[in-house]
TORPAVEX-318038 format. One record per residue: residue in one letter; chain; x, y, z of N, C-alpha, C in turn. Coordinates in steps of 0.001 Angstrom, whole numbers. Each point is the difference from the previous one (the first is absolute). Layout:
<rs>
A_A_X_Y_Z_X_Y_Z_X_Y_Z $
...
</rs>
This chain:
<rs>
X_A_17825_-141447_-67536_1170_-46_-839_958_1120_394 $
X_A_1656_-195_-73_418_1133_318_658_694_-1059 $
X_A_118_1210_223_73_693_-1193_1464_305_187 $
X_A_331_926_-1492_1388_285_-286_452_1002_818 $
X_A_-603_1046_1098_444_381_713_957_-471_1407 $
X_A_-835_-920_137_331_-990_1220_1025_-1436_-417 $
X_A_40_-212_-1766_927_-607_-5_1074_650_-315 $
X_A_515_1227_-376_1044_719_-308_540_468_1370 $
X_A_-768_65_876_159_624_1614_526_-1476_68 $
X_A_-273_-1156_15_827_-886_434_937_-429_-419 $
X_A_292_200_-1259_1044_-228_-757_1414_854_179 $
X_A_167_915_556_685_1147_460_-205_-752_1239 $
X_A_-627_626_873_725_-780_1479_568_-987_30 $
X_A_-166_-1641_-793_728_-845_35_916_107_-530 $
X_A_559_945_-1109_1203_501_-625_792_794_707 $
X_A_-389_1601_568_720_509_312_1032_-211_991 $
X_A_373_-999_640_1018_-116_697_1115_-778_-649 $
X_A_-201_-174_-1382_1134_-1257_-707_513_1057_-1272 $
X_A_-1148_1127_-283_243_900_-1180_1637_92_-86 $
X_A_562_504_1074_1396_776_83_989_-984_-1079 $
X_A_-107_-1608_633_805_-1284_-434_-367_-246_-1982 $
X_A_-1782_154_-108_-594_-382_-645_544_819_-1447 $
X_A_-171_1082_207_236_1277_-744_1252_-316_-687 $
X_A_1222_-123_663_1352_-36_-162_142_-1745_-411 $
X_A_-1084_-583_-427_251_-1242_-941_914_-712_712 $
X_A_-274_52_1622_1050_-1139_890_-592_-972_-91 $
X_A_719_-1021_-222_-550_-1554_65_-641_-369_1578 $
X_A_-1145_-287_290_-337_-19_1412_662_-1199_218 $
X_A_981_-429_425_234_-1350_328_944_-33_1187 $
X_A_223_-1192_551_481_-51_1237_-887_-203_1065 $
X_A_420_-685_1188_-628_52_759_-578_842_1041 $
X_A_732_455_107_-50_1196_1246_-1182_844_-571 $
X_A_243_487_-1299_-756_1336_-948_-1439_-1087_-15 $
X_A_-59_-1085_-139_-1263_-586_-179_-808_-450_942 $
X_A_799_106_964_-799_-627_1185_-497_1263_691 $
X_A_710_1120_-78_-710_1156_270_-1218_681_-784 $
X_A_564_-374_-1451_-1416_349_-583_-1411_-1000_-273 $
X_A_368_-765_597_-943_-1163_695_-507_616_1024 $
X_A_358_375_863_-642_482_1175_-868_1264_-140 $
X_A_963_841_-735_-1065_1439_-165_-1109_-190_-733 $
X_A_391_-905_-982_-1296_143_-553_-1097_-817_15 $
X_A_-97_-599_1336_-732_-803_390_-606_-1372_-397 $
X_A_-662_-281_-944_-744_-579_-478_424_-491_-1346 $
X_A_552_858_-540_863_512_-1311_1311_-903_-100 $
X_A_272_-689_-942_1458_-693_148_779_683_-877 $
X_A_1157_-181_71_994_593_-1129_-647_53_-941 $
X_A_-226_-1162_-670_-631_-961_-1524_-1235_1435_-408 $
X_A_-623_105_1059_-1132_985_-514_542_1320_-6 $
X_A_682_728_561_325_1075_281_731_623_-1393 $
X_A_1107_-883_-563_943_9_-914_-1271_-125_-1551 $
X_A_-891_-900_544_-807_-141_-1027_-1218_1334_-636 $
X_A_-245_374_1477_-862_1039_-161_835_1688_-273 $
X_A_1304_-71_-35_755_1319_-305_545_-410_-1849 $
X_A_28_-1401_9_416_-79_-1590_-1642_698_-820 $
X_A_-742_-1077_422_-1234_997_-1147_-265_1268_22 $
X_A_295_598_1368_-120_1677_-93_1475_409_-866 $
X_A_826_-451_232_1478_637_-581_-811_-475_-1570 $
X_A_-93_-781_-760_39_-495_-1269_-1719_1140_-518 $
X_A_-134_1085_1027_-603_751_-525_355_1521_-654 $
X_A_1529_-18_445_769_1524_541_123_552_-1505 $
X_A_231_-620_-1247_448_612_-1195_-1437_787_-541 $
X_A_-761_-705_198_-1270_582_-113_-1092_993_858 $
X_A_428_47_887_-470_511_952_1449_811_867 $
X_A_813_934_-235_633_704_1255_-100_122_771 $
X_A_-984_418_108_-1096_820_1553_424_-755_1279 $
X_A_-363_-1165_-710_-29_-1450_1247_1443_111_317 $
X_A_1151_-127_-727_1194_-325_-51_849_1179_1201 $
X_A_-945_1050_-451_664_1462_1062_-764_-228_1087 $
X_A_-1439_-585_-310_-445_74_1575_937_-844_1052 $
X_A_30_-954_-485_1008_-1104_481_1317_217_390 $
X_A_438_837_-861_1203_326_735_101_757_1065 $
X_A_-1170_1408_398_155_527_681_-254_-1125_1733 $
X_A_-1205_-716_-374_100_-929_571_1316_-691_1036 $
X_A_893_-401_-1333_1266_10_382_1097_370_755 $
X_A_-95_1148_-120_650_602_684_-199_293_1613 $
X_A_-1746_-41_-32_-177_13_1912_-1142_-659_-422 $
X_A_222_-1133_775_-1310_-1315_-143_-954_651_670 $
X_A_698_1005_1352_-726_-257_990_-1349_1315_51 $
X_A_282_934_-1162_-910_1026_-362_-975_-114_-275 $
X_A_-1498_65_853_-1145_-381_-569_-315_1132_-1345 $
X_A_779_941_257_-652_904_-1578_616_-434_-1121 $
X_A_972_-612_-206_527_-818_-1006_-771_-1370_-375 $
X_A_-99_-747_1178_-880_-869_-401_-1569_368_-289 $
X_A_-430_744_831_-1080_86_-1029_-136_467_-1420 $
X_A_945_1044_-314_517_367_-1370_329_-1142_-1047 $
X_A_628_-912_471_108_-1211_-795_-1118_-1120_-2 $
X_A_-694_-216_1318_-1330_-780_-344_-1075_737_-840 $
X_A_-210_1288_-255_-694_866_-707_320_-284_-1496 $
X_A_1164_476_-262_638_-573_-1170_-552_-1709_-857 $
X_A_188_-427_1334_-357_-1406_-486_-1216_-489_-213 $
X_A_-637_465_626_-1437_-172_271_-1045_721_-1102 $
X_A_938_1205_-904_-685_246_-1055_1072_-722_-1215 $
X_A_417_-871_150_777_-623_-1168_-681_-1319_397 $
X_A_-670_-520_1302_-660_-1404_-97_-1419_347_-582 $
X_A_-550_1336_332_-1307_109_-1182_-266_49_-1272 $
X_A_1571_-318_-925_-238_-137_-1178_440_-1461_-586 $
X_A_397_-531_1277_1025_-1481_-272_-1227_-1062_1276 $
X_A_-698_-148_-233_-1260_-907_584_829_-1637_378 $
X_A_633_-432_-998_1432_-1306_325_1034_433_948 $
X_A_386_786_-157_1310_56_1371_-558_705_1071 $
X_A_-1275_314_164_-696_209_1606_-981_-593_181 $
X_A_84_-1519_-971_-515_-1134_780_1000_-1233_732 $
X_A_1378_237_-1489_1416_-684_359_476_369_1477 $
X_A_81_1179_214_242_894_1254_-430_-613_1326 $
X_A_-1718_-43_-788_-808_29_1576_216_-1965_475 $
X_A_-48_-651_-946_703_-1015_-94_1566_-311_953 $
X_A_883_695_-677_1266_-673_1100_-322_1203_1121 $
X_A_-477_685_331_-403_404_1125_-722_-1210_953 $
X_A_-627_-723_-578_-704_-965_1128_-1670_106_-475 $
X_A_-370_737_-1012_-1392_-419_-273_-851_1390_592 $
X_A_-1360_-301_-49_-870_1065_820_360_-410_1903 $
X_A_568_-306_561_15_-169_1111_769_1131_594 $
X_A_-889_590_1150_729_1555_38_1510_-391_929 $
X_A_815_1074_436_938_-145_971_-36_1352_416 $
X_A_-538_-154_1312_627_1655_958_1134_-164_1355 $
X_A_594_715_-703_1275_216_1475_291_1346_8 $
X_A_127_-161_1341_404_989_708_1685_365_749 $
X_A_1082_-9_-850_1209_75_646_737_876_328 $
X_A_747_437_1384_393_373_567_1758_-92_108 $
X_A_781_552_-673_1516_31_-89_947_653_187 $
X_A_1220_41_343_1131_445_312_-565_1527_1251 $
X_A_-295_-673_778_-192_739_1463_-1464_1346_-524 $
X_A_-796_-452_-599_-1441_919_-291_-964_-562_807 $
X_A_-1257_963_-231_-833_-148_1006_-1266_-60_-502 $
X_A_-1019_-1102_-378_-1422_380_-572_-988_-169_1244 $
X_A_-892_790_93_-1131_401_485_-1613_105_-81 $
X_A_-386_-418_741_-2346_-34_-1138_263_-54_-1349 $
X_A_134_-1556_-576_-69_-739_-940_-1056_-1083_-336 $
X_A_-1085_712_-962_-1549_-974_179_462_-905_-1824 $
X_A_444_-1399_465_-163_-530_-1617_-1522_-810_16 $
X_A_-320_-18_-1352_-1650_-613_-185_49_-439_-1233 $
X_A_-603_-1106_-169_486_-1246_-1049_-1448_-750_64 $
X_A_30_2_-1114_-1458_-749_-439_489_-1394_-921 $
X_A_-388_-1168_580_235_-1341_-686_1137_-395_656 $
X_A_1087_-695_-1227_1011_-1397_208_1164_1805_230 $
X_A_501_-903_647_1676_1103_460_484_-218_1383 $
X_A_1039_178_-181_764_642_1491_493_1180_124 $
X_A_-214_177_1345_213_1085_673_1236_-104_1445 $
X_A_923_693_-513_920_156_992_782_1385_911 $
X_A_743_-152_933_174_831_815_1801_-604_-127 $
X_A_1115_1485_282_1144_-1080_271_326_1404_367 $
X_A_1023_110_941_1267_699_727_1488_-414_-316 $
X_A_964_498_-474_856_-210_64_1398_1267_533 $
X_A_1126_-650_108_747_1255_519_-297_951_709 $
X_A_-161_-153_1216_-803_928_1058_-694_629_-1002 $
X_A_-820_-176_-175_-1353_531_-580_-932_-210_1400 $
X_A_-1581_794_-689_-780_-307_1043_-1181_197_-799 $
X_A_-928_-1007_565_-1580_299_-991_-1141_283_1182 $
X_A_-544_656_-118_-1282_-279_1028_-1450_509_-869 $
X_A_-670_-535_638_-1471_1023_-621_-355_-1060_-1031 $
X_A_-35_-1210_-357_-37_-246_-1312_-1410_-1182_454 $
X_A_-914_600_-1202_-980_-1042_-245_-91_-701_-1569 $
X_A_-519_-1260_321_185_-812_-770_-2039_-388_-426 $
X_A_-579_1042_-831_-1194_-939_-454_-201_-1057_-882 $
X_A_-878_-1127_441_-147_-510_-1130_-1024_-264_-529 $
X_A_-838_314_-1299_-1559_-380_-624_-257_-1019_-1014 $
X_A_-805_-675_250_-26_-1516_-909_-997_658_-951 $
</rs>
């Protein structure tokens, strides 16, 4: 079973790149804005994405914490100390709410894991071991002169 650590860690990565739009109550619509956030978020369609930031937002009056984690979020998606600050946040607000970090793990896609490994706007990753036990995928991607090397992919049934 996976726990609220690992679904709050996913819940933030599939968020943090839409927070900035999300935050500021922009209507995601259009094409261009959707077809990109189709792509980043892989697996994830608009429908879920929008869906999975309303039940965390419709937590904020009651919970702040979340609401500031999130924003800092906001402001630089791309900060892993922010995001972990905000999956932390969340992850002790899904241990008292047992329904919205099953709702969660739900439009996430279920117990089926996802590991990637991405590489963007001209960076460089290096000896990268992912290891995955059961149903999941596992991916590798380069983009924008990026470069990946070193990367293993285990898998255990």
């Amino acid at each position: 079973m996976i726990g609220v650590i690992e679904i709050a860690t996913a819940t933030v990565t599939a968020l943090a790149p839409y927070l900035p739009h999300l935050l500021k109550g922009a209507q995601i619509a259009g094409e261009k804005f959707g077809e990109g956030l189709a792509t980043r978020a892989g697996e994830l369609t608009l429908g879920k994405v929008t869906e999975i930031w309303g039940k965390i937002k419709n937590r904020f009056t009651q919970h702040p914490e979340l609401e500031h984690a999130a924003g800092l979020v906001g402001t630089q998606p791309d900060d892993p100390t922010y995001q972990t600050f905000f999956a932390k946040a969340l992850a002790a607000y899904l241990q008292q709410d047992p329904q919205l970090s099953e709702d969660l793990l739900k439009l996430l896609g279920g117990e089926q894991a996802v590991q990637s490994v991405v590489a963007d706007r001209s960076s460089m990753i290096e000896d990268v071991t992912q290891e995955m036990e059961g149903k999941g995928a596992q991916s590798v991607e380069a983009r924008d002169n990026s470069v990946v090397r070193g990367v293993r992919q285990v898998r255990r049934n």
